[in-house]
C-alpha positions as CSV (number, residue, x, y, z in Angstrom):
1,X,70.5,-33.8,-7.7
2,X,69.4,-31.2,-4.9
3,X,66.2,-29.2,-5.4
4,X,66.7,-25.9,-5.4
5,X,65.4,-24.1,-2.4
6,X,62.7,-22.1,-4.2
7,X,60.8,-25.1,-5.6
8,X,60.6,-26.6,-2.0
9,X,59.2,-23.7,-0.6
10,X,57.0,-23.6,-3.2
11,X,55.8,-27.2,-3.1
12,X,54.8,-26.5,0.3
13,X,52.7,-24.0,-0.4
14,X,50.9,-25.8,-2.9
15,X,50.5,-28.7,-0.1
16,X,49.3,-26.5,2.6
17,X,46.8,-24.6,-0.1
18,X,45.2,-28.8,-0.9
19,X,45.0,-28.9,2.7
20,X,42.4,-25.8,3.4
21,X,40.9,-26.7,-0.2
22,X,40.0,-30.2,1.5
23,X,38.7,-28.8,4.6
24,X,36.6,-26.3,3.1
25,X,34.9,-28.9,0.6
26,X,34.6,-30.9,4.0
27,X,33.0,-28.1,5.6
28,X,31.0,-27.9,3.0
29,X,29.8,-31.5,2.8
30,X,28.5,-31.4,6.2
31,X,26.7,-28.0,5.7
32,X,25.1,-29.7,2.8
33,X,24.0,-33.0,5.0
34,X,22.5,-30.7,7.3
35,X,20.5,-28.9,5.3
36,X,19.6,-32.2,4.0
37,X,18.4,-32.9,7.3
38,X,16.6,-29.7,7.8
39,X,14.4,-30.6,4.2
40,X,13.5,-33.5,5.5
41,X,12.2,-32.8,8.5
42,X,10.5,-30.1,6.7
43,X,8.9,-32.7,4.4
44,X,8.0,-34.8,6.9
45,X,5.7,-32.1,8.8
46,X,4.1,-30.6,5.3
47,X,3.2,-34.1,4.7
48,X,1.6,-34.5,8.2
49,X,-0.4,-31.5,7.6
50,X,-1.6,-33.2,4.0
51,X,-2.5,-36.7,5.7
52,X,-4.5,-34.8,8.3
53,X,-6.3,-32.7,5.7
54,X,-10.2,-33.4,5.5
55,X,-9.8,-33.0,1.7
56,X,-7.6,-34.9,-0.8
57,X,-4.6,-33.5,-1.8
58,X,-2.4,-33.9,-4.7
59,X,0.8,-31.9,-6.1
60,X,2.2,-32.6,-10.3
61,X,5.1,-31.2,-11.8
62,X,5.0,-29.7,-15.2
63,X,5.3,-33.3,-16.8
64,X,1.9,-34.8,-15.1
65,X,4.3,-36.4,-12.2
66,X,3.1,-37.0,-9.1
67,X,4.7,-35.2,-6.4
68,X,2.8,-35.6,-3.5
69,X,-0.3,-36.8,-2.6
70,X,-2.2,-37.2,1.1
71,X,-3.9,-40.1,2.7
72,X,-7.5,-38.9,2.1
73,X,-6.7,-38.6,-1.8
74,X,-5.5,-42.2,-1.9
75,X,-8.9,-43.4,-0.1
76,X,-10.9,-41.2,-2.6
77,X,-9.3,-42.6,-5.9
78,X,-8.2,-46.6,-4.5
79,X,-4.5,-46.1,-5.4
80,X,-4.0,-50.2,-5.0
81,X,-2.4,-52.1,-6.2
82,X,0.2,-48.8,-6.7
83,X,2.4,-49.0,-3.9
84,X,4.6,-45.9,-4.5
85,X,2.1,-43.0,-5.7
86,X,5.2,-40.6,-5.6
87,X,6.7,-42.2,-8.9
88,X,3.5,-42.1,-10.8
89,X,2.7,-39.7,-13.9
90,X,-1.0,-38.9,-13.9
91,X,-1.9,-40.8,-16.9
92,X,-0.5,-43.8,-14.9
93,X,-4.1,-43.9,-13.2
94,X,-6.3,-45.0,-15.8
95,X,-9.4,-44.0,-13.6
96,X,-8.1,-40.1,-13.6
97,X,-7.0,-40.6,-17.5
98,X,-10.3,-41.4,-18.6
99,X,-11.8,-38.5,-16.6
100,X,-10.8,-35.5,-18.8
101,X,-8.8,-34.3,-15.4
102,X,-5.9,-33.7,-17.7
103,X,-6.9,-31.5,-19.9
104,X,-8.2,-29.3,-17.4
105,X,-5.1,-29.5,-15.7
106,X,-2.7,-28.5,-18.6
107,X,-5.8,-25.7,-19.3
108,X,-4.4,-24.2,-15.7
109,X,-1.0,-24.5,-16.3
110,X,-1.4,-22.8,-19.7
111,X,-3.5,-19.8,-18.1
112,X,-1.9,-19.8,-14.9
113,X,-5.3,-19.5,-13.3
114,X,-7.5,-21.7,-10.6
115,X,-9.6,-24.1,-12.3
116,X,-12.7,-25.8,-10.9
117,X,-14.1,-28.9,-12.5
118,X,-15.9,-32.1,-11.3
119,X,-15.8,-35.0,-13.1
120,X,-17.4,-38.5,-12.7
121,X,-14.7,-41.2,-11.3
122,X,-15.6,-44.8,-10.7
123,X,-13.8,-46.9,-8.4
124,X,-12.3,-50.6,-9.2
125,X,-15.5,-51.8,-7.2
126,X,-17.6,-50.3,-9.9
127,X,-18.8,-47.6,-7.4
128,X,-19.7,-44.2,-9.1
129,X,-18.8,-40.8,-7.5
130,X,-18.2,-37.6,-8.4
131,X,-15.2,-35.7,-7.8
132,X,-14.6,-31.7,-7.5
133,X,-11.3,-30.6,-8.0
134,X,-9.9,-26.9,-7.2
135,X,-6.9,-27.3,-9.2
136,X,-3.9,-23.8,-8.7
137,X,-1.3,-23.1,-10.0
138,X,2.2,-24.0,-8.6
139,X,4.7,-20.4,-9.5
140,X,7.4,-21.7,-10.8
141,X,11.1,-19.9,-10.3
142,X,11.4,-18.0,-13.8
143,X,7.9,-16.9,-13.4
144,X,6.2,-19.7,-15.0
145,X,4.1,-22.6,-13.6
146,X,6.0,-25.7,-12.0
147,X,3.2,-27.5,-11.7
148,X,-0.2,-27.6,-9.9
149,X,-2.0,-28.4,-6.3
150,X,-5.5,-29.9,-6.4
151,X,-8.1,-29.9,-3.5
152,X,-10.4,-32.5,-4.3
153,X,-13.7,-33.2,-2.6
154,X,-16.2,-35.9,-2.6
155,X,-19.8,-34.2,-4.2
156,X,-21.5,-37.3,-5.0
157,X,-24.1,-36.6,-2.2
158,X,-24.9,-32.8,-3.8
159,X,-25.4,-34.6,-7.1
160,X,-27.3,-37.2,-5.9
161,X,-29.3,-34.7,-3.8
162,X,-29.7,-32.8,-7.8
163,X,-30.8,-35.6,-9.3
164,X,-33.2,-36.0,-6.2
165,X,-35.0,-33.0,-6.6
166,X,-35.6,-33.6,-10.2
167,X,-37.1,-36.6,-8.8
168,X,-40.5,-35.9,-8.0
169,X,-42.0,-32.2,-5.9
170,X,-42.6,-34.6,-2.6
171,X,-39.3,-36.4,-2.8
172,X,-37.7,-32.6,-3.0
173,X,-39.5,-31.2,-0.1
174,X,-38.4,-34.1,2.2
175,X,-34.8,-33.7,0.7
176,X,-35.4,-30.1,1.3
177,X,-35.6,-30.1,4.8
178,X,-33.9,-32.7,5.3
179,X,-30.8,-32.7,4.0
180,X,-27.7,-31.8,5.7
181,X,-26.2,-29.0,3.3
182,X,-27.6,-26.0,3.7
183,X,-30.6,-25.2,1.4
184,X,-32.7,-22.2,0.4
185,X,-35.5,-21.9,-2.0
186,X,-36.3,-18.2,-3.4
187,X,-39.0,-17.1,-5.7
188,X,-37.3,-14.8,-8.5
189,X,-40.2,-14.9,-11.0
190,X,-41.0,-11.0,-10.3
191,X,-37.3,-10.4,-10.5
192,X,-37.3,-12.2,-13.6
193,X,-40.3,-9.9,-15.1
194,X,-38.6,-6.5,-14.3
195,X,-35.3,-8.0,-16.3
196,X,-38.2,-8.8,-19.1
197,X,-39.3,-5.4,-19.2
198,X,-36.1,-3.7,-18.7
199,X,-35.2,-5.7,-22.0
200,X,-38.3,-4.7,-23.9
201,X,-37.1,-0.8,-23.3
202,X,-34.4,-1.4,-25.5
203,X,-31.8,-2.6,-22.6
204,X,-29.8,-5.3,-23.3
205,X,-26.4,-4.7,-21.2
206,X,-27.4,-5.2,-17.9
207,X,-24.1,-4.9,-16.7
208,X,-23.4,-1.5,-18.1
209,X,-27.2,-0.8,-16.7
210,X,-26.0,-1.5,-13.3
211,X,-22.8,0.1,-12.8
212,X,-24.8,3.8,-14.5
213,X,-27.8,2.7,-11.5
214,X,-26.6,1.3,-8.9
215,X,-29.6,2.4,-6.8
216,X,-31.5,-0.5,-8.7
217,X,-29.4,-3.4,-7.4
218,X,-31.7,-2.9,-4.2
219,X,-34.8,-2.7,-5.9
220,X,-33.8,-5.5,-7.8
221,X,-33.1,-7.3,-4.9
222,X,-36.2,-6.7,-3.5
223,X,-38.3,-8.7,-5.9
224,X,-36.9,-11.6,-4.5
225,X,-39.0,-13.6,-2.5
226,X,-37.7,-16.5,0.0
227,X,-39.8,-19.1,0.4
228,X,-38.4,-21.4,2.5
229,X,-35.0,-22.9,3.9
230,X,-33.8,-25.8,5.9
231,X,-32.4,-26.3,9.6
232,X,-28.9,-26.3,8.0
233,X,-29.3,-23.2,6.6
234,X,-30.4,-21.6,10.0
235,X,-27.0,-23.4,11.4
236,X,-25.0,-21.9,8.7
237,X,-26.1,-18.5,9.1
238,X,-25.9,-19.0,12.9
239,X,-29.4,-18.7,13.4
240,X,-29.9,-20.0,17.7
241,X,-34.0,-19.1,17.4
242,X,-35.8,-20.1,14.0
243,X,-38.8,-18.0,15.2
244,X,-36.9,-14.5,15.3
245,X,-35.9,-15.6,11.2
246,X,-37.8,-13.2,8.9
247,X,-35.5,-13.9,5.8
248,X,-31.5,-14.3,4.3
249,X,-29.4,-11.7,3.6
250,X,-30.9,-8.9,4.5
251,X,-30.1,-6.2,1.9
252,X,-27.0,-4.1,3.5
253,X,-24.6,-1.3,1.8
254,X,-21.8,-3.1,2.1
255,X,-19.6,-3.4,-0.7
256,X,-19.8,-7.3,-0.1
257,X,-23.6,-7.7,-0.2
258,X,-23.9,-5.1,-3.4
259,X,-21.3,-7.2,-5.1
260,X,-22.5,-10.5,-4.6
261,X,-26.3,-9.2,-5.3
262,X,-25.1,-7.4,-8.4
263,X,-23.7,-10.8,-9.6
264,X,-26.8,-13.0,-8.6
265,X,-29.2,-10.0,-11.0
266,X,-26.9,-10.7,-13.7
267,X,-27.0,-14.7,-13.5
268,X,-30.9,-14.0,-13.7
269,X,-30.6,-11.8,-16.7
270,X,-28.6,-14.2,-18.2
271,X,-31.0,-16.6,-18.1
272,X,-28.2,-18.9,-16.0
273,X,-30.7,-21.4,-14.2
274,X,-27.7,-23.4,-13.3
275,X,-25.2,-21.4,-12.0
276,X,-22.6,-21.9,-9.2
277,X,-20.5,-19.6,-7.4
278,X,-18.4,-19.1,-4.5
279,X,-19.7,-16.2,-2.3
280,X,-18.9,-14.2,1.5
281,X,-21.8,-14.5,3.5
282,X,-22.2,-12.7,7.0
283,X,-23.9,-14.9,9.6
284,X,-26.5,-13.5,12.2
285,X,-23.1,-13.2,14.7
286,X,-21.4,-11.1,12.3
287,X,-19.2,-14.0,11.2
288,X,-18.2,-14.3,7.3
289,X,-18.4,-17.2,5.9
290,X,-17.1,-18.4,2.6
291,X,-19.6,-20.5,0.9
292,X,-19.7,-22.4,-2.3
293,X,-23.4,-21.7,-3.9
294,X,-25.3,-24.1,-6.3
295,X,-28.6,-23.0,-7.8
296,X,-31.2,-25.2,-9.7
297,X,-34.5,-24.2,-10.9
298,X,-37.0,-26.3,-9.7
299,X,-38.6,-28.9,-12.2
300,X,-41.8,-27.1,-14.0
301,X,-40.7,-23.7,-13.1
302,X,-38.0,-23.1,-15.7
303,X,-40.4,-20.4,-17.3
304,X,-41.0,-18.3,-14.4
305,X,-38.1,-18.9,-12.0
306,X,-41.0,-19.2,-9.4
307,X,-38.6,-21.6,-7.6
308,X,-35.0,-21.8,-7.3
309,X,-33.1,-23.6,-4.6
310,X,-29.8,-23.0,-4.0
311,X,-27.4,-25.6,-2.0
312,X,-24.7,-23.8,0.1
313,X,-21.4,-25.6,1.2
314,X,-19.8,-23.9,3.6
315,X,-16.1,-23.9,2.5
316,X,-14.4,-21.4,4.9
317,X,-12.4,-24.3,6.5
318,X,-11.0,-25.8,3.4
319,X,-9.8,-22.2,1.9
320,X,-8.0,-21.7,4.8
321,X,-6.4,-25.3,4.5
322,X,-5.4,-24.3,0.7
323,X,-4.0,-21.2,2.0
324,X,-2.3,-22.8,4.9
325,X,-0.8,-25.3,2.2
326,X,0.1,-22.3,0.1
327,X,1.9,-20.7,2.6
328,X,3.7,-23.9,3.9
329,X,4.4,-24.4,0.2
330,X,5.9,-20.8,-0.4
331,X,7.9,-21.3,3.1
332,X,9.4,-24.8,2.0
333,X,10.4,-23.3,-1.0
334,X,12.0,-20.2,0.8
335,X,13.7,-21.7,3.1
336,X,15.1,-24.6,0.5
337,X,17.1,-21.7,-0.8
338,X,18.1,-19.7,2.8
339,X,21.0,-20.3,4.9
340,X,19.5,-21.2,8.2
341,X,22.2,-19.3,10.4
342,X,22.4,-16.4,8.4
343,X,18.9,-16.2,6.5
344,X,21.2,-14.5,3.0
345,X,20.9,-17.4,0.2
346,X,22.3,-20.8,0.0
347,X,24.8,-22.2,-2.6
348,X,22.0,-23.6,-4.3
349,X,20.5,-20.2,-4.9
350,X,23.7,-18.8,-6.0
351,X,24.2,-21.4,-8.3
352,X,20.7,-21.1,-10.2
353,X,20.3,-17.3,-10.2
354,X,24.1,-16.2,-10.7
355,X,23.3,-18.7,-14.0
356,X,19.9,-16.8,-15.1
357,X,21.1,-13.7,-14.0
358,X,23.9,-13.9,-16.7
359,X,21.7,-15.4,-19.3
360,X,20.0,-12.1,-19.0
361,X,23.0,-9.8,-19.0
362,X,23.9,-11.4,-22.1
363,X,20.6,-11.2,-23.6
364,X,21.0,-7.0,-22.7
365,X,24.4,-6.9,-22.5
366,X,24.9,-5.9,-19.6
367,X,27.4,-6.5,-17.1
368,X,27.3,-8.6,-13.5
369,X,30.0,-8.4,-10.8
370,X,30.6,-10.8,-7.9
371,X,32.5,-10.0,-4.8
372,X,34.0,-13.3,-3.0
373,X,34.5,-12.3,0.8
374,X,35.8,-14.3,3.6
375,X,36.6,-13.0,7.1
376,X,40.4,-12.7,8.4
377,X,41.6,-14.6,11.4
378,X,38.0,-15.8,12.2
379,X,39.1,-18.7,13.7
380,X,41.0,-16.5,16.8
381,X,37.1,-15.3,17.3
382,X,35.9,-18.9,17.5
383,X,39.1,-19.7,19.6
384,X,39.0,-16.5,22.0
385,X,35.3,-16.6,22.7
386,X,33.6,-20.2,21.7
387,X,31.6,-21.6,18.4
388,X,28.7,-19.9,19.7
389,X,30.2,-16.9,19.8
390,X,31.6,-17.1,16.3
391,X,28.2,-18.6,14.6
392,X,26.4,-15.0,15.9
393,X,29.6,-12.6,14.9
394,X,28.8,-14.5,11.5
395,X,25.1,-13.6,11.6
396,X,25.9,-9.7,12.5
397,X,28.2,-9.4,9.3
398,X,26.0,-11.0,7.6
399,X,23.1,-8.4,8.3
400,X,26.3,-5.6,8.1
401,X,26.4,-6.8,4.1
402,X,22.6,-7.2,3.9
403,X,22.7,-3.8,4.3
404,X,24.8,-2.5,1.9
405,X,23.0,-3.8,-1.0
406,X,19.7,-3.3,-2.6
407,X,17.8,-5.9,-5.4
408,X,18.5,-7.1,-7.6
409,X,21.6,-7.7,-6.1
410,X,21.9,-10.1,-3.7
411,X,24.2,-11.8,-1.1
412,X,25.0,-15.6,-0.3
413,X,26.3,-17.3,3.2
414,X,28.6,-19.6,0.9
415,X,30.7,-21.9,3.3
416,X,31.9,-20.8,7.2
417,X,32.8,-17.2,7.3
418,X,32.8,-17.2,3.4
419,X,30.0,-14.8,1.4
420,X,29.5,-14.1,-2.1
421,X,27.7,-11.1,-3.1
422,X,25.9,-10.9,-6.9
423,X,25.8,-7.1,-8.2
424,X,23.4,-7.6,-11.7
425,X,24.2,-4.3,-13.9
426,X,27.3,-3.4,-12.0
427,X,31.0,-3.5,-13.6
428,X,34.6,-3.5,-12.7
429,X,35.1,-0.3,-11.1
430,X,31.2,0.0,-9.6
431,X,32.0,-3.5,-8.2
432,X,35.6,-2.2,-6.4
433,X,33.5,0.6,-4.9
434,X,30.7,-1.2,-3.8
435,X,33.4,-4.1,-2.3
436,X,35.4,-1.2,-0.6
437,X,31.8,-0.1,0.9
438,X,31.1,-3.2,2.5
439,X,34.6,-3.7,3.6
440,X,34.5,-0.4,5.6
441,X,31.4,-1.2,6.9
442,X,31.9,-4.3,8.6
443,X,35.6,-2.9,9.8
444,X,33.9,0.0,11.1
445,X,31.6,-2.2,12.8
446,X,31.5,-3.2,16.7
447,X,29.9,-6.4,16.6
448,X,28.7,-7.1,20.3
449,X,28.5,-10.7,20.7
450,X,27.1,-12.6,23.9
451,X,27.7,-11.8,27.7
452,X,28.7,-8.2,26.0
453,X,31.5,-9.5,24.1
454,X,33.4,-6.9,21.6
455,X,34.7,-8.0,18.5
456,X,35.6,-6.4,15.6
457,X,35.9,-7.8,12.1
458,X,38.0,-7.7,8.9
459,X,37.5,-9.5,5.5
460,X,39.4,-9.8,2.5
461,X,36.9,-9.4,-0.9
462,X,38.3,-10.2,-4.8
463,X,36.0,-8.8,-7.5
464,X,35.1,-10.6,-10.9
465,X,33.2,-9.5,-13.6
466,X,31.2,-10.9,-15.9
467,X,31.7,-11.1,-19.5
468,X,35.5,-9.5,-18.9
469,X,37.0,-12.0,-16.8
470,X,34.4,-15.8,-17.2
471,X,31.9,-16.5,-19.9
472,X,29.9,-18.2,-17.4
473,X,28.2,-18.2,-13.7
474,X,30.8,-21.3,-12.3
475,X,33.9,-19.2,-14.2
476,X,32.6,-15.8,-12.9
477,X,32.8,-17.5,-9.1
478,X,36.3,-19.0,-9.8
479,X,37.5,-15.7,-10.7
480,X,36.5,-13.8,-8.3
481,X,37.9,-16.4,-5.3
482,X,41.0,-16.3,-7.4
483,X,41.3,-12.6,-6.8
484,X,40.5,-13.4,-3.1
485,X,42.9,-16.0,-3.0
486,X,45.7,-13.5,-4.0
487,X,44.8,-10.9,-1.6
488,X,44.6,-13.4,1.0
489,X,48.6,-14.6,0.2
490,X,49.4,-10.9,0.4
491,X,48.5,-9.3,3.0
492,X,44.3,-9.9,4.1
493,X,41.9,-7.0,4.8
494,X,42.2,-5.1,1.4
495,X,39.9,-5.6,-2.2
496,X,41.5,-7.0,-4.9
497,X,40.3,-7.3,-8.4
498,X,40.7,-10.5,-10.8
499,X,43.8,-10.7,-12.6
500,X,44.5,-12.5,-15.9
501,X,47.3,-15.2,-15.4
């Protein structure tokens, strides 16, 4: 029996509609291996800068899994025989396990704050060190923590030089000005006697004292005596002629100096004879340096604080490595979720926010709208003027609808000349008029492309809104290409709205 003509027709437009389904999803596909690519190449420099780090470095995720961790950091804890750190949990190392190091982890995850702690760690040869770790926070994407990036370093020769000066007064002395962190011994005993008197007045909030006299953190400060400091100290400070020396930190009106001297009274009035701290210091050359500060009172001078050395490490080059690794780390994560030709959002992003960004609409019940947009006849521009060509006209429209929008709402380089834009708290009809902004805008436009090429653009947008036409972020999408779809079969370059079937 004959088919009628109409069902023909009809089954060839279903046919040629598979066709452009199937080379979009390929054009997809090989967007997606590229950007593939692109992370791993990415990967593979962040983990350069990690291996050349003077520090060891190690990243967790929420669940205590490893994952990352640089060359230094394997040398420091003796990873063998694990060959493949990267699929380790933390409590996989028995060595870090029995350290306490998790706690103080899941302590900084909790809080969301830096924590600093050092804990004893003995190596498989039975050697003992101790390790410092700087442990921060990783921000995770719905404002929690995703897990955490620890700095460690090796301080087994500050303890050691600790337990040295407990030692005996001549083994200090030769440690003292000998030893290659930078050392300075002050005498805070008269320091310690005005606190002792200030006390007997009837003050006992010395905080609340200072901040109602400030005048007195000078004169406080200049009860302290220095007695003595090493050659690594001059270096530190930038000292060329030990001669011209007459002291360290000469008392200044800078908010720095008033704030670290402020703090170093109130250690004293708190009796704190082991306190440690990191501080700005400004070297003879005007230089800051940040510093990471020790102090011990000398053995048999607990009573008087007659002496008190403090050990200064200067760790200027190691915060700028953490807030290199920061930045690297904020970046990776950025561009994981940008289009590279475009710099709008990636399907990836679309996909995880257009879900949370519902989640909250239903939580306030509130509306979201999503335009689905995709340029007419783009391929004559590609044809007429080259790939090149068409790649920038795509970049200019994309900055035409970049600029039609403000957060929360946000736009996406989905697929080719295909966008998406996300419009949180807008419905139907504030959707339509937003849509018919952008799509006068980027008609309007005279996108000048190179060798002062001319083009101008047209798109065709359908409009979906969310709860009245999906229940979900993947149905919201469908619908609003469905209402593309239809103005694309009837005529292009106009806004259409979702229509129930």
């Amino acid at each position: 029996m004959p088919q009628e003509p109409g069902t023909a027709d009809q089954m060839m437009s279903e046919i040629t509609a598979l066709h452009r389904e199937v080379a979009r999803l390929r054009n997809i596909e090989e967007r997606c291996r590229q950007a593939e690519s692109a992370l791993k190449a990415l990967e593979a420099r962040n983990r350069l800068l990690g291996d050349s780090a003077p520090l060891g470095i190690f990243t967790l995720d929420a669940e205590g899994r490893i994952t990352g961790i640089n060359r230094k950091m394997r040398e420091m804890l003796a990873w063998h025989p694990f060959e493949d750190t990267q699929s380790l949990n933390l409590l996989d190392c028995p060595a870090l396990a029995a350290s306490g190091l998790f706690a103080d982890i899941e302590r900084c995850i909790l809080q969301k704050k830096p924590v600093i702690v050092e804990h004893p760690h003995g190596d498989p040869q039975g050697s003992y060190t101790h390790l410092r770790y700087h442990i921060s926070p990783i921000p995770g994407g719905d404002g929690g923590v995703s897990g955490v990036m620890a700095m460690v370093e090796d301080c087994t020769d500050l303890r050691k030089t600790e337990e040295a000066f407990r030692e005996s007064e001549k083994r200090y002395r030769q440690l003292f000005q000998s030893a290659p962190i930078a050392m300075i011994e002050w005498d805070v005993s008269r320091l310690k006697a005005r606190i002792e008197k200030l006390r007997a007045s009837g003050i006992s909030d010395f905080r609340e004292y200072l901040d109602k006299n400030p005048q007195q953190i000078h004169h406080c400060w200049s009860l302290i005596k220095t007695v003595g400091y090493n050659r690594a100290f001059l270096e530190l400070m930038g000292v060329a002629d030990p001669a011209s020396f007459r002291g360290a930190f000469i008392p200044t009106d800078s908010k720095g100096f008033l704030k670290m001297a402020r703090e170093i009274i109130l250690v004293a009035a708190a009796g704190n004879t082991a306190d440690e701290r990191e501080e700005t210091l400004v070297t003879a050359t005007g230089d800051p340096k940040i510093v990471l500060g020790k102090s011990l009172v000398v053995s048999g001078h607990e009573d008087t604080l007659a002496r008190v050395a403090i050990a200064l490490v200067d760790i200027s080059q190691r915060k700028k490595a953490e807030e290199a690794l920061r930045e690297s780390e904020r970046r990776f994560r950025e561009q994981a979720l940008r289009d590279s030709l475009t710099g709008l959002y990636n399907q990836r992003y679309l996909y995880q926010a257009l879900a949370e960004e519902i989640q909250r609409a239903k939580a306030a019940g509130t509306p979201v709208s999503l335009i689905f947009m995709d340029l007419d006849h783009f391929k004559r521009v590609v044809d007429a003027h080259g790939h090149l060509n068409g790649s920038l006209a795509i970049q200019k429209v994309a900055g035409t609808i970049a600029s039609c929008i403000e957060e929360p709402a946000f736009a996406v380089a989905y697929a080719g000349d295909e966008f998406v834009v996300v419009l949180p708290g807008l419905d139907q009809t504030q959707a339509l008029q937003k849509a018919l902004e952008i799509r006068s805008r980027v008609k309007e436009s005279i996108y000048v492309l190179n060798r002062s090429i001319q083009v101008r653009l047209q798109a065709s947008y359908g409009v979906a809104t969310f709860p009245r036409h999906a229940a979900d972020s993947n149905g919201l999408i469908a619908a609003a290409d469905h209402a593309l779809f239809a103005v694309k079969e009837s005529g292009k370059n106009r806004v259409g709205q979702y229509q129930e079937p």
